[in-house]
C-alpha positions as a Markdown table, in Angstrom:
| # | Residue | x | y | z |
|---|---|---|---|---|
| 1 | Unk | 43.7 | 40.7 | -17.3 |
| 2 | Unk | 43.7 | 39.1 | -20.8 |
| 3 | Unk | 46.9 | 37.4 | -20.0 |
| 4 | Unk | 45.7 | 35.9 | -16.6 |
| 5 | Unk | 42.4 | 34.9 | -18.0 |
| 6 | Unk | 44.4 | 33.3 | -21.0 |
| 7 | Unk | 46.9 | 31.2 | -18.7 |
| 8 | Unk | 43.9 | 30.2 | -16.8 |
| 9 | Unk | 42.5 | 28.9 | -19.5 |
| 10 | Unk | 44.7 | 27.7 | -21.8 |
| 11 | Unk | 47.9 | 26.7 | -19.9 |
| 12 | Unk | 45.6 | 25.4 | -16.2 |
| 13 | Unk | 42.6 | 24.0 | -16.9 |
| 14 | Unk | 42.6 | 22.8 | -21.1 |
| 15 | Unk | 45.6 | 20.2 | -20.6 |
| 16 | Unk | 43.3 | 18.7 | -17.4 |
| 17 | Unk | 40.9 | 17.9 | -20.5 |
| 18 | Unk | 43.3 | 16.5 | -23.1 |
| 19 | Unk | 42.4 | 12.4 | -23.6 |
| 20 | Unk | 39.3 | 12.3 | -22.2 |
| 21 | Unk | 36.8 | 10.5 | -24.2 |
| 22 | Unk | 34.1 | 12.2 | -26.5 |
| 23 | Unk | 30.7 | 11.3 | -26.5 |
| 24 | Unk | 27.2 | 13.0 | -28.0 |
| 25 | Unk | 25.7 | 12.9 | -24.5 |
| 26 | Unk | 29.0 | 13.4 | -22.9 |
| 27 | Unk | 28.4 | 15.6 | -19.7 |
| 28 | Unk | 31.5 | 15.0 | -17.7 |
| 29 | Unk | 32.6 | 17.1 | -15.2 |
| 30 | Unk | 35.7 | 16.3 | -14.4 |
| 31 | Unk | 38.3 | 15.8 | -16.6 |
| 32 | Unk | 39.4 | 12.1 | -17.4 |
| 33 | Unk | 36.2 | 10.4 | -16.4 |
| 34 | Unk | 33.4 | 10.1 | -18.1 |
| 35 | Unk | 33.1 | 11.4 | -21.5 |
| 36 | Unk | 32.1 | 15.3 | -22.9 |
| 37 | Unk | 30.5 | 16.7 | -26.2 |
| 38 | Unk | 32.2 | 19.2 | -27.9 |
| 39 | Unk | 29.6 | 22.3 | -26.1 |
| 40 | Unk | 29.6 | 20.8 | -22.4 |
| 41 | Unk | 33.4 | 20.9 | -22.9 |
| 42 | Unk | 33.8 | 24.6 | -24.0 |
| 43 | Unk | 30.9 | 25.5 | -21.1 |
| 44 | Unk | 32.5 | 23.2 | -18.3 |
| 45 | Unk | 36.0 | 24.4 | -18.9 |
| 46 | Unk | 34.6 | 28.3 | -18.9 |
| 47 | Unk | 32.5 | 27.2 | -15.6 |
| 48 | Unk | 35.9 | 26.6 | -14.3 |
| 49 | Unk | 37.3 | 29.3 | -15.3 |
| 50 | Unk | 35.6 | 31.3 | -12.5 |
| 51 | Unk | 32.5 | 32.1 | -15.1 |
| 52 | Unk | 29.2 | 32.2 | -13.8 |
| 53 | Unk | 27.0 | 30.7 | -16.9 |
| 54 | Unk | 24.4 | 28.1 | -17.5 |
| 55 | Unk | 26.3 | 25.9 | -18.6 |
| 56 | Unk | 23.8 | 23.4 | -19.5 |
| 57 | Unk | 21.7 | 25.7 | -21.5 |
| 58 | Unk | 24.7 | 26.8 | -23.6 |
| 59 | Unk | 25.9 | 23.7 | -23.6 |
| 60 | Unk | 22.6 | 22.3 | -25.9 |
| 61 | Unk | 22.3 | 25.9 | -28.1 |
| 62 | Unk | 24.6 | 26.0 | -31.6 |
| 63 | Unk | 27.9 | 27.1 | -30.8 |
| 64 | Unk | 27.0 | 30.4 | -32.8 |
| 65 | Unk | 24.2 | 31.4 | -29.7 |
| 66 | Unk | 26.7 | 30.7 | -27.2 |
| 67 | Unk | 29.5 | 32.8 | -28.4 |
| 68 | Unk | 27.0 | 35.7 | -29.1 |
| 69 | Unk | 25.7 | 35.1 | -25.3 |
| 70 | Unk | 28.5 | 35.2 | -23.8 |
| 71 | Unk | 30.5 | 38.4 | -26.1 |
| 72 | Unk | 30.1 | 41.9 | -27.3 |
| 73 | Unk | 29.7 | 41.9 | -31.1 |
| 74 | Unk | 33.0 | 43.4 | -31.5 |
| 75 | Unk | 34.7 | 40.5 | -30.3 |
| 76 | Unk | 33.0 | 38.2 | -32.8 |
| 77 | Unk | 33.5 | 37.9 | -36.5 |
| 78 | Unk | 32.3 | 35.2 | -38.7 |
| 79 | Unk | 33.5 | 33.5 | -41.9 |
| 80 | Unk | 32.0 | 31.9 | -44.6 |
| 81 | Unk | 33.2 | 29.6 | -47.4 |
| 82 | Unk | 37.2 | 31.2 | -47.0 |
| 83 | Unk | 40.3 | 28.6 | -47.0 |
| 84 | Unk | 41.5 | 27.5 | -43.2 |
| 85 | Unk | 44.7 | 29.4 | -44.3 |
| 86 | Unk | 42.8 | 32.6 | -44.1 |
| 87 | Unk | 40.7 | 32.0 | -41.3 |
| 88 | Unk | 44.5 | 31.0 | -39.3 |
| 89 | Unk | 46.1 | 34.1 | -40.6 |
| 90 | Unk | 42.9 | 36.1 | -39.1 |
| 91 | Unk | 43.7 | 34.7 | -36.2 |
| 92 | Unk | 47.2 | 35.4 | -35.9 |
| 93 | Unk | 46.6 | 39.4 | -36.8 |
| 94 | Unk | 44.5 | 39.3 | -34.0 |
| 95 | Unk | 46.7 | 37.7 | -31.8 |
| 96 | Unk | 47.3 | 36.1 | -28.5 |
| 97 | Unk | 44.6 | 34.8 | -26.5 |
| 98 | Unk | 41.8 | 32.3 | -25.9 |
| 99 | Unk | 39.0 | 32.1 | -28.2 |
| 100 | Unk | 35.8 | 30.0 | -29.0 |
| 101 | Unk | 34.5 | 29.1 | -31.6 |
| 102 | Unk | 31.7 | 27.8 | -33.4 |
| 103 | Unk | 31.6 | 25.4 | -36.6 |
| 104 | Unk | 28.9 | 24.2 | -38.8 |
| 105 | Unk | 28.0 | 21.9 | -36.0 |
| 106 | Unk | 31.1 | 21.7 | -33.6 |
| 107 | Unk | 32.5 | 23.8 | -31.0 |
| 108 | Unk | 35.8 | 24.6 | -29.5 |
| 109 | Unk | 38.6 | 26.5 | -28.4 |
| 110 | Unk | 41.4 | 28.5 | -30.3 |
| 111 | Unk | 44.3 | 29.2 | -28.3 |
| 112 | Unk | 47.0 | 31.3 | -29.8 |
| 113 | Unk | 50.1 | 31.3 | -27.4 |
| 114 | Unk | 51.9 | 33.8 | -29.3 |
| 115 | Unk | 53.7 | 31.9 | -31.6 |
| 116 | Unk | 51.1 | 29.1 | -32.1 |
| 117 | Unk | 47.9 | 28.3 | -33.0 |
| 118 | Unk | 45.8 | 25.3 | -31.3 |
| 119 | Unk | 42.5 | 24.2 | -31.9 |
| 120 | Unk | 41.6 | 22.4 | -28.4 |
| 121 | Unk | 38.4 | 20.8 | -28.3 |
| 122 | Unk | 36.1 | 17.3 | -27.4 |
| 123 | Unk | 36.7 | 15.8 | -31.2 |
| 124 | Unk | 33.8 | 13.3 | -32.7 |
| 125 | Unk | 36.8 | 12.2 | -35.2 |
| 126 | Unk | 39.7 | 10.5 | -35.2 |
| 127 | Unk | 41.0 | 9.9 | -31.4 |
| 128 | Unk | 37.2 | 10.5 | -29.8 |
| 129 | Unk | 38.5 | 12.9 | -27.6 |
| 130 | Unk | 39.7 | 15.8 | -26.2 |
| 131 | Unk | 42.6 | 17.1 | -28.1 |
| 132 | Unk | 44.7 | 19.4 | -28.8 |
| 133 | Unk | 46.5 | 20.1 | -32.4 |
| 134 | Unk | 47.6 | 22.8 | -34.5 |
| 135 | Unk | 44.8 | 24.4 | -36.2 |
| 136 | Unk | 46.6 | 24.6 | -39.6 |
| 137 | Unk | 46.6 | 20.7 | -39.5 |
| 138 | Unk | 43.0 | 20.5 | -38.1 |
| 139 | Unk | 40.5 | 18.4 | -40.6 |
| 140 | Unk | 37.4 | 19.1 | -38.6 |
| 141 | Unk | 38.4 | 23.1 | -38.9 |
| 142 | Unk | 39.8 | 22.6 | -42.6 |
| 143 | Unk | 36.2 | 20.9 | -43.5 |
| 144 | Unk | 33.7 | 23.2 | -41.8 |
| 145 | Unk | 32.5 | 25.8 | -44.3 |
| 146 | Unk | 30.9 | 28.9 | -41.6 |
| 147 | Unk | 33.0 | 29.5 | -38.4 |
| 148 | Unk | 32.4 | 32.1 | -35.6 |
| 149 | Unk | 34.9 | 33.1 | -33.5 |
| 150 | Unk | 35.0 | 34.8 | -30.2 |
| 151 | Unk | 37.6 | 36.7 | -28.5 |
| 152 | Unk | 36.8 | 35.5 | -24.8 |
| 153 | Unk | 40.2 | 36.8 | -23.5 |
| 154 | Unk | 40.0 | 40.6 | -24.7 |
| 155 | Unk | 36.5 | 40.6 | -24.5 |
| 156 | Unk | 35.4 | 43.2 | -21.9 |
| 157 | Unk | 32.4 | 41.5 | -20.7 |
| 158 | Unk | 33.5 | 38.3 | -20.2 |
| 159 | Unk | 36.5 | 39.8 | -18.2 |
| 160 | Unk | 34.2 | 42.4 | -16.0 |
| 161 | Unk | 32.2 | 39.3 | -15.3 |
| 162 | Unk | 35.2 | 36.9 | -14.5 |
| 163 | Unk | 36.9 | 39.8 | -12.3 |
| 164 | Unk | 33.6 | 40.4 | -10.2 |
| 165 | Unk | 32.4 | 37.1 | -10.2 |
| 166 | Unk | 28.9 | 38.4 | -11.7 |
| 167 | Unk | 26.4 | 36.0 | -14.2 |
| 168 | Unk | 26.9 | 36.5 | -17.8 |
């Protein structure tokens, strides 16, 4: 399941995303027109997914109520104040998958492929737009100081719900 669900994600639908524009109202739903913030792009691309959410309420809330919507507990953990270096080797003990996660006031994906890890996600720097880079080499990750991340792909509530097509 959490390698289907992680394909789905990460290697079908994300690259759609890549290059289109970034905008604080953005609500696109379709990739390459329009524009997208940073939470209608992590909700939009998990409405695709084949997840039944509201994706415009989640969309508005801080990326930290999203994540703890849509996850058990125990597939969220949260840092504070710790250098991006430890925050990336977290995420390579935990391994592959897809994640979300929250920043001080961003949201986006981490997508660890097995050998690298990507932060993918509707950027309000540099390019304006969707984008995908390493995480290690990410300023917006680098600068935030509290990040939550969310296991989506091992979590077994978000794949009960994706399996039986039921609301989360």
């Amino acid at each position: 399941k959490e390698k289907i669900f992680t394909a789905a994600v990460a290697e079908t639908i994300l690259p759609n995303w890549v290059g289109t524009p970034w905008s604080f109202y953005g609500t696109s739903e379709k990739p390459g027109e329009g524009s997208i913030a940073c939470g209608y792009f992590v909700t939009t691309v998990l409405r695709d997914a084949g997840l039944k959410i509201a994706r415009a309420k989640l969309a508005q809330c801080a990326s930290e109520e999203m994540i703890t919507s849509l996850m058990n507990p125990t597939s969220i953990r949260r840092f504070s104040n710790i250098p991006l270096e430890n925050f990336i080797s977290s995420i390579s003990a935990t391994g592959y998958g897809i994640y979300v996660v929250g920043l001080d006031n961003h949201t986006g994906f981490i997508y660890h492929d097995g050998r690298d890890i990507w932060f993918i996600h509707s950027t309000y720097v540099g390019t304006r737009n969707v984008m995908k880079e390493k995480a290690a080499e990410s300023w917006v990750l680098r600068q935030s100081r509290y990040k939550v991340l969310g296991k989506l792909s091992s979590d077994t509530r978000v794949l009960d719900n994706w399996i039986h097509n039921t609301s989360l």
